[in-house]
C-alpha positions as CSV (number, residue, x, y, z in Angstrom):
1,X,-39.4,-22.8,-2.0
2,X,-40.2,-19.4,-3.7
3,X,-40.7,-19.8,-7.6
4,X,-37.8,-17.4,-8.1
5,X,-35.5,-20.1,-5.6
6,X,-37.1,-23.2,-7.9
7,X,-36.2,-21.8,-11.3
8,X,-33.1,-19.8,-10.7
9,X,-31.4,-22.1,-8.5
10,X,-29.9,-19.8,-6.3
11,X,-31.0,-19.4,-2.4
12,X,-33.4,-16.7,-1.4
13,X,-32.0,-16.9,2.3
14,X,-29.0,-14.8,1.2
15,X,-31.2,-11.8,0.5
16,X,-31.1,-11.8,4.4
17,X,-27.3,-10.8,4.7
18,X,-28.4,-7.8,3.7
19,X,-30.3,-7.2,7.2
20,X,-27.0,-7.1,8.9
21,X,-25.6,-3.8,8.7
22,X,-28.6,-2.5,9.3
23,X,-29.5,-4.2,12.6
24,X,-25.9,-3.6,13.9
25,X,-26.2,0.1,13.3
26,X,-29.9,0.2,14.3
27,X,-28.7,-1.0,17.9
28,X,-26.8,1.9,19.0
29,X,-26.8,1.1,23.0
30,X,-24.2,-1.7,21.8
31,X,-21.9,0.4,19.9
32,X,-22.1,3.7,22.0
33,X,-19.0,3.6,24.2
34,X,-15.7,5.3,23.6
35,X,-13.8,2.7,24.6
36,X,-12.2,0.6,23.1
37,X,-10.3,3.5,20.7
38,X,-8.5,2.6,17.7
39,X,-5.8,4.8,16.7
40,X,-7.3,7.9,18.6
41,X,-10.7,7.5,17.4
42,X,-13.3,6.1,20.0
43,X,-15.4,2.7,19.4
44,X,-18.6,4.6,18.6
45,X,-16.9,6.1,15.3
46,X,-14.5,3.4,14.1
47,X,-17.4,0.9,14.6
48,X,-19.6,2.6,12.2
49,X,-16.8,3.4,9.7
50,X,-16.1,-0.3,9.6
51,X,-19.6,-1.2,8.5
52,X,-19.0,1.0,5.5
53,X,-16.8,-1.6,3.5
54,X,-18.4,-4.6,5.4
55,X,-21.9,-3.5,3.9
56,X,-19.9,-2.8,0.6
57,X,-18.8,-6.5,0.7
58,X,-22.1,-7.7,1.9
59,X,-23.9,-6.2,-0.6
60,X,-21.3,-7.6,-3.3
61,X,-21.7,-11.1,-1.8
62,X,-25.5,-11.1,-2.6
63,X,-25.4,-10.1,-5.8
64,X,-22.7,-12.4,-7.3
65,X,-25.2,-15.1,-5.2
66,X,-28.2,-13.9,-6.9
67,X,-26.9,-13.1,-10.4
């Protein structure tokens, strides 16, 4: 346990959530298709767009966690 985990409480683990968007946009061979397309727009755009309230969330999930 990290001193900040023994006297707060509050797992450290969780800081790692925020890895996520970040590895699943880093890996662009897995995202770079066109197909499937969602309302017109091929995979390789909607997929990124949908990180962009999934990080937001993410990101709010920590820090309530870690408050």
């Amino acid at each position: 346990m990290t001193r900040t985990e023994e006297t707060s409480g509050r797992p450290a683990w969780i800081r790692l959530l925020l890895l996520l968007p970040f590895i699943a946009l880093l890996w662009v061979p897995f995202y770079n298709d066109v197909r499937p397309a969602l309302w017109g727009f091929p995979f390789f755009y909607w997929y990124q767009f949908l990180w962009v309230p999934l990080t937001s969330l993410i990101i709010y999930i920590v820090y309530r966690v870690t408050k």
